[in-house]
N, C-alpha and C positions, 0 to 999 in steps of 0.2 A: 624173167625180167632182168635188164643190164644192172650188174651193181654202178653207185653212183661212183664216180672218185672224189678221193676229197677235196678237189676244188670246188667240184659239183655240188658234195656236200654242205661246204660252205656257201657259198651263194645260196645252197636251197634254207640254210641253216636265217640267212641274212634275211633273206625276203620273207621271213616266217615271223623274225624279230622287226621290222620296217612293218607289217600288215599287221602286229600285234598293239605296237605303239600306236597306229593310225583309232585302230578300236578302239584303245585306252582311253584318246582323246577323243572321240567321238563320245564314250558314253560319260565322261567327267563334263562333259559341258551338255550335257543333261541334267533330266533329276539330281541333284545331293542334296538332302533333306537332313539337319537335323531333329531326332526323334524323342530319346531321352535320357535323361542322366538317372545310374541306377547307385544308389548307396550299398546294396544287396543282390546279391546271385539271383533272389525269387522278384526282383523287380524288372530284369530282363526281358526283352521280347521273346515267343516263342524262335526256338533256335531251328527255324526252316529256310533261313539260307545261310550262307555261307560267311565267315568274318575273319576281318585282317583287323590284327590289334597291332598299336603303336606304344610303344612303352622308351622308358629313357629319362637317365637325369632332372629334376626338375632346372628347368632354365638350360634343358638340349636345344629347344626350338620347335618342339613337335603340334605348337599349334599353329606356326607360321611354315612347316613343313605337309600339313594336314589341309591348310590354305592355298597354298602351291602346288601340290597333287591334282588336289580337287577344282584348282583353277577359281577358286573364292576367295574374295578381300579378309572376309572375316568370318567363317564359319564354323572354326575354331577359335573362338577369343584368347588372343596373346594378354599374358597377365605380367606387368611390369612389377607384380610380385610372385617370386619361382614359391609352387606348391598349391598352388592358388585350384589344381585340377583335383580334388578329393575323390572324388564317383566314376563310375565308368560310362563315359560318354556315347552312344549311339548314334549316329550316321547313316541313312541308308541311301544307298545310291540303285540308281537305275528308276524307270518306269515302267512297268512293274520292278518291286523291288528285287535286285538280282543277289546285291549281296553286303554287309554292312561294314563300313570301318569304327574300331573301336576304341575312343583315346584311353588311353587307363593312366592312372594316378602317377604325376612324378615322383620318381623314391631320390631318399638323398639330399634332402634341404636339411640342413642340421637345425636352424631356428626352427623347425615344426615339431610342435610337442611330442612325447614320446609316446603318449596314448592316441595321438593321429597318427604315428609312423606303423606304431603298430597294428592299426584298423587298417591303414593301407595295405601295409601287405599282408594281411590273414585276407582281407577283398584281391587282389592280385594274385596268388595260392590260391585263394578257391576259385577263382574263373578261369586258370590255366587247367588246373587237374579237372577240372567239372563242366568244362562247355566243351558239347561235343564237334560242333558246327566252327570251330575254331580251326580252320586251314595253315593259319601261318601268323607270326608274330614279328613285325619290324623292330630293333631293338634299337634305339639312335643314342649316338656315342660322340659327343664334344671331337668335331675334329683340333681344336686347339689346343685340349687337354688330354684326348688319347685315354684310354680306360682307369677308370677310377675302381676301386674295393668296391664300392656299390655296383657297380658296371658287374665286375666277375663274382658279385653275389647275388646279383640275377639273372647271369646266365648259365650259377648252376643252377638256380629255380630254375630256370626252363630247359634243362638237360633234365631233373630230378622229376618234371611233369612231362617230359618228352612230347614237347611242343617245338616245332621246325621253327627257326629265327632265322630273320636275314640283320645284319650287321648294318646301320647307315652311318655314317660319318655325314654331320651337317654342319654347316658355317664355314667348310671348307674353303672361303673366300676372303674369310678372316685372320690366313696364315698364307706363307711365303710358300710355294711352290715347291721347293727344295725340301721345307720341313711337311709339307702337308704329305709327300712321298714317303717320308720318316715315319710318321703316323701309320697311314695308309698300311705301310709293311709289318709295323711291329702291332695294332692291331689285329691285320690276318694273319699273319705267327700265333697269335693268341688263340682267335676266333680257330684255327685249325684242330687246337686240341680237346676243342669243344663238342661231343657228340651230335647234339641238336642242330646246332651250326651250319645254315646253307652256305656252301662255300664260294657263293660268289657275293661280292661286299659294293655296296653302294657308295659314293661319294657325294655329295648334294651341297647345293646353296640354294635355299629358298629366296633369298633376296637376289641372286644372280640366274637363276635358273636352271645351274649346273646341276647336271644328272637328273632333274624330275621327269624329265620323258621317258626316262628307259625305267626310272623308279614306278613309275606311274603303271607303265606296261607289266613293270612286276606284279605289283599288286592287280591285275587284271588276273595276270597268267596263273598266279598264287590262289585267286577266288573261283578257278577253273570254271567260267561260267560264259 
């Protein structure tokens, strides 16, 4: 067989990325059901298919991010109060189900008491180390504030349970061009020395529509299904 060149390569590389987005969007405008909110590990559905968790700053955006993927108004309720998500939210998409997304609890609202921060993440720890069916972890990162302490304190929780993360910068449309590039760099400077760390980094506006096609197709490509 001829080897390809890399032109070829590329092109073969593109039309692979174009026929993936195409399926994304075919099966997000399908089925997305949600299922249920768990307080506990043992309230979980049986772990027979596959799950993309979303995790991130309280008041990152991730249920208007979660909305936008999924191509829903509201299937993820945005809470005009950050914290407002305590449980770990289930999603399943496809008909039959193929594979589920999973909101998990905002970390990082300082008014939230300190015996909810703490149920938060002992719930956050135990579903990283303990769900086996856990493929991949989006981690969404304030494109206008760029990584917070809480931000690089959970992503060495997710280096220290070795669970693969992709990086999203959201709101992206909420900052000047010039500094969203700013961002963008010194974030994957970060994101680089991070074991876990997929090292390719998403950019997104849920309200603009930036990057959700190609985010969307991740999360497809992520749920190998």
């Amino acid at each position: 067989m001829k080897a390809l060149s890399p032109e070829e390569l590329e092109a073969q590389e593109e039309a692979e990325r174009i026929e993936l987005a195409k399926r994304a969007s075919r099966l997000f405008s399908g089925r997305v059901d949600f299922l249920l909110s768990a307080p506990q590990l043992k309230f979980l559905p049986e772990p027979t298919v596959p799950e993309i968790a979303f995790c991130g700053r309280s008041n990152v955006g991730k249920s208007s991010l979660l909305n936008a993927i999924t191509g829903r108004k509201a299937i993820a309720r945005a809470s005009v109060t950050p914290g407002r998500t305590q449980e770990l939210n289930i999603f399943e998409v496809g008909d039959p189900t193929l594979f589920r997304l999973v909101d998990m609890p905002g970390y990082g609202f300082a008014k939230a008491p300190l015996k909810v921060v703490e149920q938060w993440k002992k719930l956050i720890k135990t579903y990283l180390r303990g769900r086996q069916v856990l493929n991949r972890t989006l981690m969404l990162v304030d494109a206008r504030h760029g990584l917070k302490d809480v931000d690089r304190e959970m992503m060495t929780m997710l280096d220290e349970a070795a669970v693969s993360y992709r990086v999203v910068l959201t709101k992206a449309d909420k900052i000047k061009a010039s500094a969203l590039d700013a961002v963008t760099a010194k974030v994957a400077e970060e994101a680089a020395k991070h074991v876990a760390a997929f090292p390719e980094m998403h950019v997104t506006s849920s309200e603009k529509g930036m990057g959700i096609e190609a985010l969307r197709a991740a999360v497809l490509g992520d749920a190998a299904v």
